[in-house]
N, C-alpha and C positions, 0 to 999 in steps of 0.2 A: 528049400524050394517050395516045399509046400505050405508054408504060411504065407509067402507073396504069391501063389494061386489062390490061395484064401481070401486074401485081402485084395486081389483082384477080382473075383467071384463076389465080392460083398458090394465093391464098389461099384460095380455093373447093376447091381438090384437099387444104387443108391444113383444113377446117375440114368436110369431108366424112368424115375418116379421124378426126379428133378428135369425132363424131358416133356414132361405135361404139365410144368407149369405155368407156359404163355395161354395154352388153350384154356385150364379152369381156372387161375388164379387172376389173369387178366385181360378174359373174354378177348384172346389176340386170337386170330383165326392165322395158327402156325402151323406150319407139315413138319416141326420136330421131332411131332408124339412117333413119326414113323422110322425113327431111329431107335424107337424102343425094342422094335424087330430083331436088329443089327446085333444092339449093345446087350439084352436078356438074349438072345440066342448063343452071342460068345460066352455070355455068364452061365448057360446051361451046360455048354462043352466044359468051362472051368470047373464046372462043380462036380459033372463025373469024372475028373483027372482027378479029383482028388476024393471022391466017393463022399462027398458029404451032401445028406439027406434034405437037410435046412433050405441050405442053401438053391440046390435043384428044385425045391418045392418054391421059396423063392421068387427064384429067375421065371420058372415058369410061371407065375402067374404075373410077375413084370412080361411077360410073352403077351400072355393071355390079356391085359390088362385093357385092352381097345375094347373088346364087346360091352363089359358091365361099366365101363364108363360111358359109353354108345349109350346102353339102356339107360343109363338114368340121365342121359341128358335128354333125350326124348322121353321119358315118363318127364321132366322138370316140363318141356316146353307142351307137351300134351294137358300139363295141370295148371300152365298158366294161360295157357289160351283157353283153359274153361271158367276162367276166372274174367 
């Protein structure tokens, strides 16, 4: 049971970064990225049922992952409008 919490914990940090690929990969102005919430939030519950450290670090920053994407999309468009 606990290698498919595993492999469900893994696939959450892989299906959380596959969630932001309309907004930077194809300048699609998509509200996917907001299921990255959903999907690293059940990945962080999976990964304390099974205590692993990785993974929880992980998730959380598939959680996290809106702000420093935030920042460097505004540090990009603040360096091209000085150009």
């Amino acid at each position: 049971m606990n290698n498919f919490i595993k492999i469900l914990a893994t696939a959450t940090i892989a299906i959380s970064l596959l969630l932001w690929v309309p907004n930077i990969m194809f300048q699609e102005a998509s509200s996917l990225w907001l299921y990255t919430f959903v999907v690293a939030g059940l990945g962080i519950i999976l990964s304390i049922m099974i205590k692993s450290k990785i993974l929880l670090i992980g998730n959380a920053i598939a959680f996290l992952s809106f702000f420093p994407v935030m920042f460097v999309g505004y540090i990009f468009d603040f360096v091209t409008q000085l150009l």
